[in-house]
TIZAGU-762862 format. One record per residue (C-alpha): x, y, z. Coordinates in steps of 0.02 Angstrom, whole numbers, padded with zeros to 5 digits, always signed. Layout:
REM residues N
XYZ
...
//
This chain:
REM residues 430
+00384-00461+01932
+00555-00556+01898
+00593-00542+01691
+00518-00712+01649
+00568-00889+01647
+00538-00911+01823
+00729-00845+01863
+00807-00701+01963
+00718-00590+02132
+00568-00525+02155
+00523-00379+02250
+00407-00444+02370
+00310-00310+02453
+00191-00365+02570
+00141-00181+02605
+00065-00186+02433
-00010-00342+02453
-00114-00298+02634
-00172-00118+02537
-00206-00177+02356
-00390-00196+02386
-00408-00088+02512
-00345+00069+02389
-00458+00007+02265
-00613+00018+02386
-00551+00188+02418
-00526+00241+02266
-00709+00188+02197
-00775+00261+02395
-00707+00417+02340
-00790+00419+02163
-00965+00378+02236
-00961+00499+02364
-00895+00622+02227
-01039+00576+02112
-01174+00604+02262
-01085+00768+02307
-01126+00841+02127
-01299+00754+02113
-01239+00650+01966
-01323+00488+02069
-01442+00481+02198
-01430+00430+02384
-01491+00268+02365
-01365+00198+02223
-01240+00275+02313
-01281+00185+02486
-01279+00022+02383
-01121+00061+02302
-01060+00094+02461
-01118-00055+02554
-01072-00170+02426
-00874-00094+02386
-00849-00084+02571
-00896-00262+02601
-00780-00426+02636
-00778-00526+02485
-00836-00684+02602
-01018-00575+02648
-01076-00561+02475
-01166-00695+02358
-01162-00695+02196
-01307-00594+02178
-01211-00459+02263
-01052-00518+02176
-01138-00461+02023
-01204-00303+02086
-01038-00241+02137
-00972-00287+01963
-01102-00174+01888
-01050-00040+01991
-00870-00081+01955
-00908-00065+01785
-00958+00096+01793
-00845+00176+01899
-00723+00108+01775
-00787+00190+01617
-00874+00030+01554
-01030+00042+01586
-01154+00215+01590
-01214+00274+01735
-01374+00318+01676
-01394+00107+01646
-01340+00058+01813
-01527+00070+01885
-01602-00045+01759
-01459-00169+01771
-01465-00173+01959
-01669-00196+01943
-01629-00348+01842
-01507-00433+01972
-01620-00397+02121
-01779-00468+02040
-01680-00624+02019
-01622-00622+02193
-01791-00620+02249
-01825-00772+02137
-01680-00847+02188
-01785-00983+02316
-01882-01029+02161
-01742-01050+02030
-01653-01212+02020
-01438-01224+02009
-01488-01244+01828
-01606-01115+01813
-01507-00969+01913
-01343-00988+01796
-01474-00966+01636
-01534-00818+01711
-01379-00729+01758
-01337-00768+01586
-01502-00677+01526
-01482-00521+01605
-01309-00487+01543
-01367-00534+01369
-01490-00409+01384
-01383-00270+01434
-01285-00306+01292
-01436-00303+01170
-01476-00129+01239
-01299-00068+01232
-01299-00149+01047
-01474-00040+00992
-01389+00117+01075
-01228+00106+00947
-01350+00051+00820
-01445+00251+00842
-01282+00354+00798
-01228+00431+00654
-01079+00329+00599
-01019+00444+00464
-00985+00594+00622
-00816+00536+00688
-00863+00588+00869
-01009+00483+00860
-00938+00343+00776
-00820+00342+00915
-00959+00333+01074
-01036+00177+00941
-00870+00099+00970
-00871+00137+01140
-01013+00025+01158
-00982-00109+01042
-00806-00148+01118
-00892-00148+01295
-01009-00290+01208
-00846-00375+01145
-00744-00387+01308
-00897-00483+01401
-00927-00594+01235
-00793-00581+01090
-00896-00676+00960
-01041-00567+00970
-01063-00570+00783
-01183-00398+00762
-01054-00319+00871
-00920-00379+00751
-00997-00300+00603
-01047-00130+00689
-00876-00124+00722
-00811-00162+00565
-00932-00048+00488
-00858+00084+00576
-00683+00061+00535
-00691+00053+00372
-00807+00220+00372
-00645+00281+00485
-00494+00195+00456
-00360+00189+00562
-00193+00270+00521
-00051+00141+00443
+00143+00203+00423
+00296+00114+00342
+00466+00144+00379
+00614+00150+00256
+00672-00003+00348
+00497-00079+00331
+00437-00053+00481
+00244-00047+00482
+00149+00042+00605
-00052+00050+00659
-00136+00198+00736
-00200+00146+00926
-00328+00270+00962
-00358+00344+01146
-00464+00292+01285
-00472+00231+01440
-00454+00049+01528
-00410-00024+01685
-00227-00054+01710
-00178-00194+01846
-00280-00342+01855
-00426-00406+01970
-00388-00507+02135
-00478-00664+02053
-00359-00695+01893
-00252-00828+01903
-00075-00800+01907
-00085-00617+01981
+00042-00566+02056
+00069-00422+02210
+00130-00263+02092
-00018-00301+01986
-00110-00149+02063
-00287-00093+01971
-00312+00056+01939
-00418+00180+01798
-00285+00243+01654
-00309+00354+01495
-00212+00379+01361
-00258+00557+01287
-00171+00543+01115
-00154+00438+00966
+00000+00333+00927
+00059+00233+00776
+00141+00060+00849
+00219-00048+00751
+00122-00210+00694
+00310-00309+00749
+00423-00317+00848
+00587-00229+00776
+00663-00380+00664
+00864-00448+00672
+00871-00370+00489
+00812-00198+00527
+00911-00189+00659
+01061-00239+00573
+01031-00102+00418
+01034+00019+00590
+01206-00049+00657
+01273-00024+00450
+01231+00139+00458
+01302+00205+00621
+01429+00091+00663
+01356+00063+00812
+01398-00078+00934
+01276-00143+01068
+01319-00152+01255
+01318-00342+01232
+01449-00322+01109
+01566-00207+01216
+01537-00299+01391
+01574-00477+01286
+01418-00566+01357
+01217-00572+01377
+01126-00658+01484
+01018-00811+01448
+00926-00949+01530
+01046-01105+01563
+00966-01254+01655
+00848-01156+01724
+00929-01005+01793
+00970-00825+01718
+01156-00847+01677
+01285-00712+01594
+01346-00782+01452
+01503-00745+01361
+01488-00712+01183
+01310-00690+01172
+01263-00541+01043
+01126-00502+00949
+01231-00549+00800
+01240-00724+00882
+01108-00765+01011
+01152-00930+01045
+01028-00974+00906
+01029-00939+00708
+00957-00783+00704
+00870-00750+00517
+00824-00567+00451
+00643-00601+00502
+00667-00663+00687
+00649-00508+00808
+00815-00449+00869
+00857-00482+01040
+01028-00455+01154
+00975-00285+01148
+00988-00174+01327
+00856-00029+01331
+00976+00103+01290
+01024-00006+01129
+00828+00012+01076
+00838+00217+01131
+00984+00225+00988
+00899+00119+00876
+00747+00256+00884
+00838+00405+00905
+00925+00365+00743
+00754+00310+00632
+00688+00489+00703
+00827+00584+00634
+00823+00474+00455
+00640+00516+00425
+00573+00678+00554
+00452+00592+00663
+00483+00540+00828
+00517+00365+00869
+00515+00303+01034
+00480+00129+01151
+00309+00132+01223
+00284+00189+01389
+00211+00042+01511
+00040+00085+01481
+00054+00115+01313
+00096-00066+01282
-00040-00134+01389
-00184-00041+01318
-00120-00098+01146
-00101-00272+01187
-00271-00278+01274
-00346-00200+01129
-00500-00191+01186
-00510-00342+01301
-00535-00369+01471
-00478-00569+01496
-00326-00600+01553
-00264-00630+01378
-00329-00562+01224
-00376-00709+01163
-00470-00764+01313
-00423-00801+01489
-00334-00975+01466
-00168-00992+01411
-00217-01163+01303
-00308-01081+01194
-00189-00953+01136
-00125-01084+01008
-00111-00985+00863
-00098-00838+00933
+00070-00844+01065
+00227-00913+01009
+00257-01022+01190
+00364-01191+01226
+00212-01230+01343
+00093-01228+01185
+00230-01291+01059
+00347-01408+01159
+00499-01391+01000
+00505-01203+00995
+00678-01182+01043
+00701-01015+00970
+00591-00846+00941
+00505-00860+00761
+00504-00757+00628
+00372-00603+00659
+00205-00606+00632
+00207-00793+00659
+00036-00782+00760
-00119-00708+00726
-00143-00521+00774
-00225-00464+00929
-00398-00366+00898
-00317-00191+00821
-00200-00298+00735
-00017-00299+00839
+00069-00460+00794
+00138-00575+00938
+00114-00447+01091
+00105-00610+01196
+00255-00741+01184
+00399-00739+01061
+00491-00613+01160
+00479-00505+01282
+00468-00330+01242
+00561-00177+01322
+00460-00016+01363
+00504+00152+01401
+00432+00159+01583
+00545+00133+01736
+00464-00003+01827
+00409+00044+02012
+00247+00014+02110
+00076+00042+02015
-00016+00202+02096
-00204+00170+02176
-00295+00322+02091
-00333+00382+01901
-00202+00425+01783
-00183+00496+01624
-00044+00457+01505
+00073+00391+01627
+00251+00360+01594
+00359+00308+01753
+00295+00209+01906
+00468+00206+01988
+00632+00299+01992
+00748+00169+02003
+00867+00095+01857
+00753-00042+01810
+00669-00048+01688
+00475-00123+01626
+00460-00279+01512
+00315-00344+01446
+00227-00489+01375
+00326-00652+01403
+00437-00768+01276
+00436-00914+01207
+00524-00982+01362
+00400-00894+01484
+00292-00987+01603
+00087-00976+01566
+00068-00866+01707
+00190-00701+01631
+00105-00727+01469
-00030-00599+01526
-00083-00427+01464
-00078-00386+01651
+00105-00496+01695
+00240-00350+01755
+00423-00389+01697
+00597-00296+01736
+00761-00284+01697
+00926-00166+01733
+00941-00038+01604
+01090-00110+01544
+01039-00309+01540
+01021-00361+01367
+00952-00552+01364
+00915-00680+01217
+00724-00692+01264
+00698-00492+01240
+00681-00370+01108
+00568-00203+01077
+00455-00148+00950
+00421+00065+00930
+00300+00195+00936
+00286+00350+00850
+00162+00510+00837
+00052+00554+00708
+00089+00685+00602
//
């Protein structure tokens, strides 16, 4: 997707378009015939996995609707296998109801089902040991499966809660004052489904892992700490030595002259996050803190930064899946109609593992070139193209509602720097 503001190309693909779902039926075809193969599931859930995944969106109600959801669940990680049975008893005996139940009554019911799978996935987190680590872990599991469907599940909270404070996560400070959070691994679907509004053709689901701990920083990388960088080394950014940056002017992506990020074209305090920075700029910036202090500093790749800003979450947004009610939590014109600027960091409330402003304020730069999404599983990916463009995430201030998703795919030429994006970093553990 074009970097936001509604300016600038995109690559339209129509080839992508005609195969997205069609690769995503294979993909979870595949998986089911996989799972019969090895006798993990018998013949009859896989015929009705197969029947219902194979089938046109316009031949299923929303009994089946549901159905295939379950079974989307689980081919996804989300949901256990070994539940799938009981859940799919529950939906059928309701379909067989269904010429009894009212349009009142049917809703309700729906509604009672799910609450009861997430009552039984809430007593089976409830049974481990949450002083073991591992176990803690497949509790968590569970309770953020309970979250995604209903955030304010308040038992869930607690179990949760419980858990990290039995295991905390890892925290790290700079010596510029950087603070960083441990994002533990695990897996989630990348992409987003062909029902959220505002999707967009590159937007390509598909299974991802990440296999490793990182620490990411709770900000983005401020104007100050950038600046105690540049007195260090010297250093000059590419906006500085080409004269110019680009901005939005009346509407359209312009290049600018004088633009740097020493003057945006706003007042830029210590606190703001630094923007007129170009990709290689932020690859410096790291490449110097990883010499000052050992560890190794980096951008996070694509995926790295979607898993993180999703924490947890499957709604379009973490904070639900319209944009009004990410007041609070999204620095936006759209939601504050006198924001004429980025604000200071940490401006918002956090996301659920506690990242500050990972939707709106500015966009953020990430490692990954950006190229088309692939249609099977991956693990740890870092590249989905080979080109000279690279992926930007997340939206500004200036962004229209529909980039302002965890799912919302932004790019930009290695060597762009603009007054709408900046970066945050990620390091390893030690």
């Amino acid at each position: 997707m074009a970097l936001s503001s509604g300016t600038g190309c995109r690559p339209v693909n129509l080839t992508v378009a005609a195969q997205d779902r069609r690769r995503s039926q294979d993909r979870n075809l595949a998986e089911l015939d996989r799972r019969r193969d090895e006798g993990t599931i018998d013949v009859a859930i896989w015929y009705r996995g197969r029947s219902l995944i194979s089938a046109e969106e316009f031949a299923l109600n929303e009994f089946d609707l549901d159905c295939r959801d379950l079974f989307e669940s689980a081919l996804g990680g989300e949901t256990a296998w070994d539940d799938l049975p009981e859940q799919l008893a529950a939906v059928t005996s309701l379909k067989s109801r269904r010429g009894q139940l009212s349009a009142v009554e049917a809703p309700a019911r729906i509604a009672q089902v799910r609450l009861q799978q997430r009552e039984n996935f809430l007593r089976r987190a409830q049974r481990y040991d949450l002083a073991e680590f591992s176990e803690a872990q497949e509790a968590l599991r569970l309770v953020e499966w309970i979250l995604r469907i209903n955030p304010e599940h308040a038992e869930s909270q607690e179990l949760r809660e419980k858990i990290e404070t039995l295991h905390p996560r890892k925290q790290l400070t700079s010596s510029l004052g950087i603070e960083l959070i441990e994002i533990r691994p695990g897996q989630f679907n990348m992409g987003s489904p062909l029902s959220e509004q505002g999707r967009e053709l590159d937007e390509l689901t598909h299974a991802v892992r990440i296999s490793a701990p990182i620490l990411m920083g709770l900000h983005e990388v401020t104007h100050g700490q950038f600046a105690e960088f540049v007195a260090a080394t010297k250093y000059q950014t590419q906006a500085e030595r080409n004269g110019s940056a680009y901005a939005v002017k009346e509407g359209k992506l312009q290049s600018v002259d004088g633009l740097t990020w020493k003057n945006p074209g706003f007042v830029a305090s210590d606190g703001q996050p630094v923007v007129c920075v170009t990709r290689d700029d932020a690859l410096k910036f790291c490449s110097w803190l990883s010499k000052q202090e050992g560890r190794q500093y980096s951008l996070p790749t694509e995926a790295q930064w979607v898993y993180a800003c999703r924490g947890g979450t499957i709604q379009s947004r973490f904070w639900g899946d319209t944009f009004e009610a990410g007041d609070g939590f999204c620095v936006s014109r759209h939601l504050t109609s006198d924001i004429a600027a980025p604000q200071p960091v940490g401006s918002s409330q956090p996301n659920p593992v506690g990242l500050f402003d990972m939707l709106g304020n500015v966009q953020e730069l990430c490692l990954s070139r950006y190229g088309e999404y692939p249609s099977l599983f991956v693990e740890n990916p870092v590249h989905s193209g080979a080109g000279s463009r690279g992926c930007v995430r997340g939206g500004s201030w200036l962004s229209v509602p529909a980039e302002v998703r965890a799912a919302s795919r932004g790019f930009a030429p290695f060597d762009q720097a603009r007054t709408d994006v900046g970066f945050r970093v990620v390091c390893r553990p030690n």
